[in-house]
N, C-alpha and C positions, 0 to 999 in steps of 0.2 A: 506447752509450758503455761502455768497458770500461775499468778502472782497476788498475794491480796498484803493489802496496805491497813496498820488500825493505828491510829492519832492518838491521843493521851486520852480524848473524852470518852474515847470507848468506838470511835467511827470504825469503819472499816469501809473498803472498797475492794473488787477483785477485778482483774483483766486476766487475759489468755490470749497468747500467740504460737507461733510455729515457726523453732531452730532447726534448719536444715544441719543434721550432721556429716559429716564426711571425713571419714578416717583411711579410706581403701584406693586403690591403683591398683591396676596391673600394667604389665608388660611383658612381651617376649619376641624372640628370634624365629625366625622360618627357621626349617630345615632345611636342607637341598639349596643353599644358596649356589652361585652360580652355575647357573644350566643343571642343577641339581645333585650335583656330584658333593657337594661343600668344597672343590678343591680349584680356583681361580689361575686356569692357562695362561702363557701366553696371548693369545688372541683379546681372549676374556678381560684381562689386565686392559690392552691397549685398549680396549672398546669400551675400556668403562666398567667397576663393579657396582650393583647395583646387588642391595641389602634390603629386604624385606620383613615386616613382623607385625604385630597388632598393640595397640595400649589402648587407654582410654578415651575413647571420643572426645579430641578437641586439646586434646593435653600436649604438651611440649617435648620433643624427645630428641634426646641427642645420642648422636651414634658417633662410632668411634671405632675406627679400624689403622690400626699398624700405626697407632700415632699422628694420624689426621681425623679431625671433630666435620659436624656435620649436624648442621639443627635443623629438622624438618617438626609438620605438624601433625597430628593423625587425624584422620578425615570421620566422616560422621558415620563412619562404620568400623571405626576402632581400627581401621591400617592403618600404618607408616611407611614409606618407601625411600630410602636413602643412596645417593651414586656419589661414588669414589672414582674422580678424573686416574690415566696413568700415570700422572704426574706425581700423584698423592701416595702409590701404592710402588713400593720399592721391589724392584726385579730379584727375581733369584726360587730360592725352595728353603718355605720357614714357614711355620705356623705362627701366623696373625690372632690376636684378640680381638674380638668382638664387642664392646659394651654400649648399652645400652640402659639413658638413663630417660624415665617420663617421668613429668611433673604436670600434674591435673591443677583446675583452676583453683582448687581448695590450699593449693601447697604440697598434697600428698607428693611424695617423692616413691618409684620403684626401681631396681636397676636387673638387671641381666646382662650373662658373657655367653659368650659361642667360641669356637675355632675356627677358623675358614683357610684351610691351607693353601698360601702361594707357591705355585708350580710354573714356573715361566721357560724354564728352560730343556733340555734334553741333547744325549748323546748319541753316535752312533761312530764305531770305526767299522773297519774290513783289512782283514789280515790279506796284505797282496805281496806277501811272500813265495807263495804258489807261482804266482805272474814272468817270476823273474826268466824262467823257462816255457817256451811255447809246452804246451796243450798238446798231447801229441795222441797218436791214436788209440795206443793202449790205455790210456789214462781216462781220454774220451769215453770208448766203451766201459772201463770200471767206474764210471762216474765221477764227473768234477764236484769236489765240494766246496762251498766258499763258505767262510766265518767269520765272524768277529765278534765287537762287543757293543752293550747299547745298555738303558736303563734294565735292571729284571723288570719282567712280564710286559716289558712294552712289545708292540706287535711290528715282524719287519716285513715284510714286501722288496726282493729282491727280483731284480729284471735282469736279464739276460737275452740280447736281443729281441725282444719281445715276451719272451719264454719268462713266466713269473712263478716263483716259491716263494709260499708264505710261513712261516716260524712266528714263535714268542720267542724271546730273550728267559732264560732261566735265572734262578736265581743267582746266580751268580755274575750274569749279566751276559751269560756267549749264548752265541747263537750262529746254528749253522746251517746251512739249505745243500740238496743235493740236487744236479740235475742229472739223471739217471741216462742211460744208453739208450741212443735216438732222442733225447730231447734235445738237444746241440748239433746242429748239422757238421757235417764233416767237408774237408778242406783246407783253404790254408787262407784265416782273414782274421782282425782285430775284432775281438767279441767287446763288447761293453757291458760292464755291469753297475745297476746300478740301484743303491740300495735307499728304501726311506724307511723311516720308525717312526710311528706311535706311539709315546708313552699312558700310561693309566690316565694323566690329567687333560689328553688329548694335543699336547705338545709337537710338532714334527721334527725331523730334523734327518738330511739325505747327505750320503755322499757317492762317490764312482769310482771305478778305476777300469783302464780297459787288459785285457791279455791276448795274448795270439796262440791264436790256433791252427797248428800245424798238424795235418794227418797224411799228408800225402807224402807218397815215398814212388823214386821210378824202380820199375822191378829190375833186376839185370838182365840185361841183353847179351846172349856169346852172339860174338861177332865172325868169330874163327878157335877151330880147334886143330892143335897140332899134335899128331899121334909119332911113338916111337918104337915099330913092332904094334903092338896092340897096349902098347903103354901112353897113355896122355900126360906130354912133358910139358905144354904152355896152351895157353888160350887167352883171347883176346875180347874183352868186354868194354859196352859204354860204361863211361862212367858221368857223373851229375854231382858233384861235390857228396861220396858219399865213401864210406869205409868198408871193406869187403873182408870177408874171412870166408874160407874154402875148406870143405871137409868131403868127404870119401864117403860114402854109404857102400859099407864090405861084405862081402857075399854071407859071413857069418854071424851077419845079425846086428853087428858094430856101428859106429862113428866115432872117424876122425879128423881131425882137425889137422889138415894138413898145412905147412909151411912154405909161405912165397917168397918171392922177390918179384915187386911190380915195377915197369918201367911206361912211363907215358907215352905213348906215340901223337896223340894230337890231344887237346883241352877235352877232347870228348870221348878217348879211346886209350885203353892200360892195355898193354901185357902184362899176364903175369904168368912168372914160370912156376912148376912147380917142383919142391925141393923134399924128398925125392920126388920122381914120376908118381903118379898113379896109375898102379895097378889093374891088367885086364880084370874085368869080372864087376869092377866098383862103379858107382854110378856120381857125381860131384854134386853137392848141395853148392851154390853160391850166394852167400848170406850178404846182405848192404843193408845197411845205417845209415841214417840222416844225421844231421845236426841236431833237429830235434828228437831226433831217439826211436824216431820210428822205424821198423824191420821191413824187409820183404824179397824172399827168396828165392830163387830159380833151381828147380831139380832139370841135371844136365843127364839124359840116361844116353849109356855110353854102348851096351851091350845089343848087337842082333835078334830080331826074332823076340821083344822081351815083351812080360804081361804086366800086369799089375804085381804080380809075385817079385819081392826084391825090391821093388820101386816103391809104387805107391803106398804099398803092404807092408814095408822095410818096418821093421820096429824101431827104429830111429826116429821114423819120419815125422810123428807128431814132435818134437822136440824143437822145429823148424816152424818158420810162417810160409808156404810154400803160395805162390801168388802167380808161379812163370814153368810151363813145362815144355824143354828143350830135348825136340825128338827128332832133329836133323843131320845127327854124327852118329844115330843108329836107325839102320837097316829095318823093315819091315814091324816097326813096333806093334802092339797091340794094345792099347787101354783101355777101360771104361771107368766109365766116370761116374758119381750119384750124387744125389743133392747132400747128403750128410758126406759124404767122403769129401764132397768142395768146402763144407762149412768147415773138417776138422783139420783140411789142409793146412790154416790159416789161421789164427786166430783174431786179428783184426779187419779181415775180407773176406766177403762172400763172393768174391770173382777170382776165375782161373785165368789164365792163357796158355794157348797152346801153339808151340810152334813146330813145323814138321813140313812132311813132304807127302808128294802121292806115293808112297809104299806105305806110309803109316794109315792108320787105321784106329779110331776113337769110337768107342759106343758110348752116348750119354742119357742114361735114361732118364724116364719123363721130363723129356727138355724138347722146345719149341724152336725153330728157328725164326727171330723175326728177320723185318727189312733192314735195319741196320748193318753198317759194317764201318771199320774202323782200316786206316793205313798206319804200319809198321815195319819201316823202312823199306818204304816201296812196297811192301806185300801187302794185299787185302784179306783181311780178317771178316768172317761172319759172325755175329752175336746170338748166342741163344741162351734162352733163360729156361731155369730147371727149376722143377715144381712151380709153387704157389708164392713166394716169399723170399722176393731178389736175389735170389742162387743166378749166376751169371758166365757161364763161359764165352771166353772171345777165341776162335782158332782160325788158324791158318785154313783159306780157302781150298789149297795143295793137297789137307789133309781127307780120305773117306772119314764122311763124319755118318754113324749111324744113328737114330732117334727110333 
């Protein structure tokens, strides 16, 4: 700037100096504020948000979040760094304003806003509707599912005895895991499950519930059979707190359900008669249910001399869980047995029993006998397993067993 002065006589004089101008500022916001997401968790909140951005070296800047002020300085490389206590920043899920005002030594004033969304909280249920009924074996094998609901897209992690299925939550917020046949072991004990969520802003939030699981079932026991002619009028089975139904497998290709009358003899032992007899030539399915719904059945073969033809061949027979083969009220039987013929006994077991005498006679192909054996009312049973993949027969030691 140059300046010259002239007086009335005509003088003049000139000077010259230098006006610093200064009309500009800036300012601005990080991105990625906390932990980069822009969205402030739980966690995050308690620990403190902390607000980052740049303005002009040395200038004054005030930030401003959800309605609490903040005056920090910016350092000689043009940052600013600003922290919001939990106390400042109110719980819940809302988007926060950001402003941001610098003022440099000259007075220039700049401002800027950002969003920074508060995320503090999240859900999670579990439909334990399912719960109210043990877990039983059929259900087991088709697959337990659990569901419920959580934020959308948060991520669940559900446990199950150890056993973990991981899902998203969909948009609509359900979500459900399956645990598939063989990943739940079978038995009869309190499973635990227990579920956590991650939502998008990194939120937690678990809860549990446990269910029972019931798979086991005793198979029925005849105890005694009473014939009338060659007609079967009553027989006598354990029983174990379970429900029986009684049907005929009839020479021409049939079942049916025939009608009893049971009478207790002791806590552990029914008769039942039956209403009419059953007829020479039929073989008795004896079907038992548990409480928890589980099946498993005993074929009583009644006829001399008999093969797989009519019995285990009966076109009825898959319609049944067959689990128990009673070959001691007929004469000289002959069976064979196979790994697929054990599996389609059954639907819920890959184990047989057989029980019988030394006139009977069992072939089971490729089946091993190992060193086990089990006792069944006083009698000893040998174990052997068929093919590669837990096929399992147990039989009376009484009986010729060929391999």
């Amino acid at each position: 700037m140059t300046v010259t002065a002239t007086d009335a006589a005509g003088n003049s004089s000139t000077t010259t100096g230098t006006v610093h101008v200064d009309t500009e500022i800036n300012v601005g916001i990080d991105s990625g504020q906390a932990g980069g997401d822009d969205i402030a968790n739980a966690e995050e909140v308690t620990n403190g948000v902390t607000l980052t951005g740049t303005a002009e070296a040395g200038s004054q800047v005030q930030v401003s979040l959800a309605g609490a002020t903040d005056y920090v300085t910016a350092d000689a490389d043009g940052n600013w760094s600003s922290t919001f206590a939990s106390s400042q920043i109110a719980q819940g899920e809302y988007d926060a304003t950001v402003t941001v005002i610098a003022t440099d030594d000259a007075g220039n004033a700049a401002s800027s806003s950002a969003i920074l969304r508060i995320d503090t909280s999240t859900n999670v249920s579990m439909d334990t509707g399912m719960f109210v009924t043990p877990v039983n074996a059929e259900q087991l094998q088709n697959g337990v599912e659990l569901d419920g609901t959580a934020e959308a897209g948060a991520v669940v992690l559900v446990t199950v005895d150890g056993v973990v299925r991981e899902t998203v939550a969909d948009e609509n917020g359900h979500w459900m895991v399956t645990y598939e046949d063989g990943s739940l072991p079978e038995g009869t004990y309190n499973a635990s499950a227990n579920v956590e969520v991650t939502d998008i802003a990194g939120n937690t939030a678990t809860t549990s519930a446990t269910f029972l699981v019931d798979t086991e079932v005793t198979n029925p026991l005849i105890k005694s059979v009473t014939f009338a002619d060659d007609d079967v009028t009553s027989l006598s089975i354990s029983t174990d707190d379970q429900a029986f139904d009684f049907y005929a497998l009839n020479p021409d290709g049939t079942a049916t359900e025939l009608s009893t009358t049971e009478f207790a003899l002791s806590p552990e032992e029914s008769l039942v008669v039956l209403n009419p007899s059953a007829s020479d030539g039929t073989h008795l399915v004896i079907a038992a249910t548990d409480d928890a719904g589980n099946t498993s059945d005993t074929l009583l073969v009644l006829d001399d001399n008999v093969t797989n033809t009519g019995t285990l061949e009966h076109n009825q027979i898959d319609g049944f869980n067959i689990e128990g083969i009673e070959l001691d009220y007929a004469s000289d039987a002959n069976l064979t047995l196979t790994e697929d013929m054990i599996r389609d006994l059954s639907s819920t077991s890959d184990t047989v029993t057989v029980h019988g005498g030394s006139d009977d006679t069992v072939t089971i192909e490729n089946a091993a006998k190992t060193t086990q054996t089990v006792d069944i009312e006083g009698e000893t049973y040998d174990i052997y397993t068929v093919g590669d993949d837990g096929v399992t027969v147990v039989i009376d030691q009484d009986i010729n067993v060929v391999i």
